[in-house]
N, C-alpha and C positions, 0 to 999 in steps of 0.2 A: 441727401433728400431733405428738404424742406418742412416745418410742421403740418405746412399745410397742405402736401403732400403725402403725409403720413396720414392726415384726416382723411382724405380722400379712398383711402385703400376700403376696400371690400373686408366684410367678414374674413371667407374661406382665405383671402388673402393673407392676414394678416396670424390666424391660425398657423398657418403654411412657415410664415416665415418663425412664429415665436416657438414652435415645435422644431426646429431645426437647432434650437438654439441650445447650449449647456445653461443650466441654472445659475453661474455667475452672470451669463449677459441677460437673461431673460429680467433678471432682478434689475441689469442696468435699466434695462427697453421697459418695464414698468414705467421709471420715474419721468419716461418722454412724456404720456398723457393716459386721459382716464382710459382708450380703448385699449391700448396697449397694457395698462393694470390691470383691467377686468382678464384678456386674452392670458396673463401671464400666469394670472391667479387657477386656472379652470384643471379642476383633477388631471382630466385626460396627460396634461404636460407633465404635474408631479407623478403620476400614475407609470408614464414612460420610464423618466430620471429613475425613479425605485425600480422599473425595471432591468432597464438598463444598467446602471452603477450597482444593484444590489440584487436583481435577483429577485427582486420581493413580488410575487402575485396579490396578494393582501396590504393594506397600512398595518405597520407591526414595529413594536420599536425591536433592539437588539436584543432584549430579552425575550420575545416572539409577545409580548404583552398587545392588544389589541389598541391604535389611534384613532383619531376621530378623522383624518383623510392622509392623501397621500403627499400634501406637502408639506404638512404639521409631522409626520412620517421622514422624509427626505431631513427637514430642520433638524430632528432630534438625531438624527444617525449623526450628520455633521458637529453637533455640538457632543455628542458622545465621544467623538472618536477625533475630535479637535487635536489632540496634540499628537497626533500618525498622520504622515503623508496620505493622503486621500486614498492618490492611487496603488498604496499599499491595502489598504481596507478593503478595496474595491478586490483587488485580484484575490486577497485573502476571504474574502466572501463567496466569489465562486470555486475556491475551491472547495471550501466546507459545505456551499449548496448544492456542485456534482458530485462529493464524495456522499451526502446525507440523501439525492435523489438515488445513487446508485443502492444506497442501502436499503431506500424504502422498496425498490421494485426485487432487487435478490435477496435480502438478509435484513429483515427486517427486525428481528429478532436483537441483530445486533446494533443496529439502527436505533432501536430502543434502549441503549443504555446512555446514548450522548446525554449528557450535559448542558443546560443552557449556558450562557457565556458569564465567566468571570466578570465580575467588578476591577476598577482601578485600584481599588484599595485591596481586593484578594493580589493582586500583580503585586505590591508594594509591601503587602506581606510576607510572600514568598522572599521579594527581596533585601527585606530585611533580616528575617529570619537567616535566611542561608546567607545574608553578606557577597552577596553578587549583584550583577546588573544584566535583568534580561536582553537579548536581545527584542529589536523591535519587532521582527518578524512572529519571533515567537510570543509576543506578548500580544498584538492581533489576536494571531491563532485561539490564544487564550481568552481571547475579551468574546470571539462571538462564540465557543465551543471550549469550556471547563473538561475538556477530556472524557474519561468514560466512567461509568457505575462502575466500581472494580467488585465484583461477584465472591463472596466467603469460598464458594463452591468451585477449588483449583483445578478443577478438570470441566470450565467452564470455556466454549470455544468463540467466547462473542467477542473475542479481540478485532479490534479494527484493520492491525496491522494484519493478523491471521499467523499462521508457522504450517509445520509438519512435525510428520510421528515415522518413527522406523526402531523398530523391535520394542523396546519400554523408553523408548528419548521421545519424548512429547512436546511441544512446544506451539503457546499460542501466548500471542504478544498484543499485551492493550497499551493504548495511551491513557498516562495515568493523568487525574486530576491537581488543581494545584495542592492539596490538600495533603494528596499521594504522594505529591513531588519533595513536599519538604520532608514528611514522614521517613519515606525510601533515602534520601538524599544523605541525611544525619545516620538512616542504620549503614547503609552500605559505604558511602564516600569516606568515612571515618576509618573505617577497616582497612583502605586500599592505600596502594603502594604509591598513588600520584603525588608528584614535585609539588606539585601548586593545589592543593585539594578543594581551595575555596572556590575558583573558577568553575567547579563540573555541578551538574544538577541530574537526577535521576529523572527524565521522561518518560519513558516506555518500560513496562516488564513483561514475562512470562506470567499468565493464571497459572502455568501448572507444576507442578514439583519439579521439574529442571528450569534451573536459573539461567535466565537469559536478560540481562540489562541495557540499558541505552542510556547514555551520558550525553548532555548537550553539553560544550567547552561557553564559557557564556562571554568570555574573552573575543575568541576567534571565530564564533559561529559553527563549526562545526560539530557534528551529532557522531560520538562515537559506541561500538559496541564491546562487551568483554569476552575475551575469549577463555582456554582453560587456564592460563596463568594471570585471569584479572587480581585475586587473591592476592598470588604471589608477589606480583611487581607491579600491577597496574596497568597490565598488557589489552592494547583496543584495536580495533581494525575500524580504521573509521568507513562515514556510510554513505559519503556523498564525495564528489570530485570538488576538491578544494579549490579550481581554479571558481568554479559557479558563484563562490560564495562571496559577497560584497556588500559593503559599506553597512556591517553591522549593528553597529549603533547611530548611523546616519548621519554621521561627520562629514563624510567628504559630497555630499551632496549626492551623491548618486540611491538610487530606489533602494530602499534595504532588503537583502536577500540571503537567509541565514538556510543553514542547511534542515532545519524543521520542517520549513515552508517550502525546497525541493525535494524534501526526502516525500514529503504527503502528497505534492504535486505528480510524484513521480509514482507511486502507489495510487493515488486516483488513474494515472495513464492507463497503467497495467490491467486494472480491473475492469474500466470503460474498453478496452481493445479487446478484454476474453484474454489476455495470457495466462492470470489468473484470476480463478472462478470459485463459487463454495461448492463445499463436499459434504455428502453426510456420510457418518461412519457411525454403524450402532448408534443409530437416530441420535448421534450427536454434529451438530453443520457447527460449519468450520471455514474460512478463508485459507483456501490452500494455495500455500509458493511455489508449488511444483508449476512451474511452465505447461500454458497447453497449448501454445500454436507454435510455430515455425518462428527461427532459425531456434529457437532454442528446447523446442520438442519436437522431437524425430517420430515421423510415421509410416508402419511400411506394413505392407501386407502380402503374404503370402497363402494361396491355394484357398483363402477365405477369411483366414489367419490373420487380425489388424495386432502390431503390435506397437505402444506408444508409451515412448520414453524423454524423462526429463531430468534435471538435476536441481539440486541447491547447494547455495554454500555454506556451511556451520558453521559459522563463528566460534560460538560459543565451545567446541569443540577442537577446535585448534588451535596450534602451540607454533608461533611464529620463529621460538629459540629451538624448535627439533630440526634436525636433519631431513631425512625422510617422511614422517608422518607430520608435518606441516600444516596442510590445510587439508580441513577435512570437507567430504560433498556428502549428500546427502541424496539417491538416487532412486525414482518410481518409474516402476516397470505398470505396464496397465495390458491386459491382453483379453483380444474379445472373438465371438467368430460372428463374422458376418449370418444375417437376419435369415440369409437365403442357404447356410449352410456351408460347405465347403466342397471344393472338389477333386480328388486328384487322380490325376491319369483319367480323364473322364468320368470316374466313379463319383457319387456323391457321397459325403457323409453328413448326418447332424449333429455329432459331436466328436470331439477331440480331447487328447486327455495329452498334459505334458510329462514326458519322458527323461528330459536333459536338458542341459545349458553349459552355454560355452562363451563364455567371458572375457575380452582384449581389453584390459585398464591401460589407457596412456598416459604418462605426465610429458608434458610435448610431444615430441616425437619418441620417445624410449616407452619399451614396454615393461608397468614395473607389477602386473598381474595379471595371470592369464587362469584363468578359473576353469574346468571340464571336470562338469559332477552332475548327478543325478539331482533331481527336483529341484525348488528354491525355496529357501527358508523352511527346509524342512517339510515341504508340499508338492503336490502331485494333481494342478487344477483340472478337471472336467471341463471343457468350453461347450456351452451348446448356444443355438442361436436367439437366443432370449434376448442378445441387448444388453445384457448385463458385464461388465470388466471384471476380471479377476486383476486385483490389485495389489503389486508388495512389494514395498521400501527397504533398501539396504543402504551400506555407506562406506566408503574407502578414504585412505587417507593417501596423498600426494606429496612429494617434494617440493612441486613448483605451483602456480598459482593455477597455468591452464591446462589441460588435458584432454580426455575424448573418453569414451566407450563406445564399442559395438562388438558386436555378438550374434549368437541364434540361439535357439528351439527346438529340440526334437518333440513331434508332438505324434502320439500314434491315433489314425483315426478310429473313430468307436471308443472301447474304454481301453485298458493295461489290459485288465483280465478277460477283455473282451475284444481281441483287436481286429478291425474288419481288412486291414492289410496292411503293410512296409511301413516304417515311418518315414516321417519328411520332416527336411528341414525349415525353421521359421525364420527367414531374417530379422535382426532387430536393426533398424538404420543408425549410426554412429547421431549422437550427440555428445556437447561440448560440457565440459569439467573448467570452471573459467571463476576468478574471482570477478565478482562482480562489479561493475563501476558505483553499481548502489546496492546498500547490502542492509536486506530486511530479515 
């Protein structure tokens, strides 16, 4: 097309086309002529770009500091983050702005301990101090979100990653700061049994008195965890599928992809889908890993009776060099009675009280626990129909990685000491005992 041509064109026309455009052409299509510069110059276009590539509703540079528009906005992220592939920024932005929207609307609490993003020179610190070279994935992650506040108060549940509890084992896992990282890194890496000890960096821990660690390998990108003999030999169960992970430090030209940036990816999924959701416990909330939808929480209901079962895997709790007690799971039982009551043989009841449990532990197809005893952990719950879950976490240990349970309930209607007839039984529906492909 001709310049004179291009004179020619209409306002909305020429809006039309330069809004279509990515910000390298719209920059070429300025230097054609003045209508074209003015058209390229106009918020609306930088206003999109920030939306588009970053997310941004406001002009804000990477420090969330306020600009004077949205393409002076656009410029400074590019010159900030100049030496990362673009479209790594890009993707590493939205995940920290669906992970940081989902915290504002459920957990905000925990929401409020993020970090604004590291400096270059904080990244250059860590690596010099610790004598590693981060990956680039993980160095993003760092540049727009510096990790969490890590809280004095160990029974604090505002970890990002979140955990579980069952009997006094408590765990809730933050992403620590760079700060945290080299601190954590020099107490712990020094201690442990690993061949090559300068390659690993301490990411993630437990707030609470049970140790739970995350090792980034800064070599090979993978993010590993310790299990009960980290101590002893250096023993991890790593937390992402290694085939995912590629072009670490950005050598062979392909998008860099370290397992930080799928392990969070994949933790933002979870949470955005409801698998896992917060809990409060003794008005303490908490990101809890227990599974809450299907295939990996089982639901079933009998005579009114809802019962809803999930698993996790313990790492930290498991011995790769044992025979039988191997890998350990970590299991919530959750039991309610429906709103309207229950019924059996025609009879109504509005409460139930349980009586019994009967236990099938598999580790594949073998069965290597079968449990038939009275109450559970020592309890004997009352269901009435308020709404409310009686909730309690136990944990078995395995030979092999995958397994199952199911079971039932004797529940008598009305109370023990009060019973208004027979009891019945509650089905609990089988869910799966299974190491996981990603392990939080």
């Amino acid at each position: 097309m001709s310049s004179a041509s291009l004179e020619g064109l209409g306002e909305l026309a020429i809006h039309e086309i330069v809004s279509k455009l990515g910000p390298k052409d719209a920059a070429i299509l300025a230097c054609v002529n003045k209508r074209f510069r003015v058209s390229a110059s106009e918020e609306i276009i930088w206003s999109k770009l920030c939306s588009q590539d970053l997310d941004l509703t406001s002009p804000t540079d990477p420090f969330g500091n306020p600009v004077p528009s949205f393409k002076e906005t656009y410029q400074i992220w590019r010159k900030e983050f100049s030496m990362y592939p673009w479209s790594l920024v890009k993707r590493v932005k939205r995940c920290w702005g669906s992970l940081k929207n989902w915290m504002a609307i459920n957990f905000p609490e925990a929401g409020n301990t993020f970090r604004k993003g590291a400096t270059e020179d904080d990244i250059k610190a860590v690596e010099e101090s610790l004598k590693v070279k981060l990956p680039l994935s993980t160095k993003v992650l760092y540049r727009l979100c510096d990790g969490q506040d890590v809280k004095d108060d160990m029974f604090s549940g505002l970890g990002l990653i979140g955990g579980y509890s069952f009997y006094d084992h408590n765990v809730n896992v933050y992403l620590l700061p760079l700060s945290h990282v080299i601190t954590a890194t020099k107490e712990f890496v020094s201690n442990l049994g690993f061949s090559n000890r300068s390659k690993y960096v301490v990411v993630a821990a437990s707030s609470t008195y049970i140790e739970k660690l995350f090792f980034l390998n800064c070599i090979n990108g993978q993010l590993h965890v310790g299990t009960r003999n980290l101590y002893a030999d250096g023993e991890t169960v790593p937390c992402v599928p290694r085939e995912l992970i590629r072009s670490v430090h950005g050598g062979d030209g392909g998008e860099p992809q370290d397992a930080m940036l799928l392990w969070l990816e994949e933790h933002n999924r979870r949470l955005h889908s409801g698998i896992i959701q917060v809990h409060e416990v003794e008005k303490v909330k908490s990101i809890n890993l227990f599974p809450e939808s299907p295939p990996l929480c089982s639901t079933a209901v009998t005579h009114g009776v809802k019962i809803r079962a999930s698993a996790v895997f313990v790492p930290e709790l498991s011995d790769l060099q044992e025979d039988n007690k191997k890998y350990w799971f970590s299991y919530s039982i959750r039991m309610s009675l429906s709103q309207e009551g229950g019924r059996l043989d025609g009879m109504p009841f509005n409460s139930c009280q349980l009586y019994w449990r009967h236990w099938i532990i598999r580790a594949d197809d073998a069965v290597v626990s079968d449990v038939n005893g009275e109450a559970v952990i020592g309890q004997y719950p009352l269901l009435s129909p308020d709404g409310q879950e009686f909730v309690y976490q136990s944990c078995t240990p395995l030979p092999s990685s995958t397994g199952s349970v199911e079971g039932s309930f004797t529940f008598v209607p009305g109370r023990l000491t009060n019973p208004l007839s027979s009891p019945f039984r509650v089905e609990a529906g089988n869910f799966p005992l299974h190491l996981p492909k990603y392990v939080f």
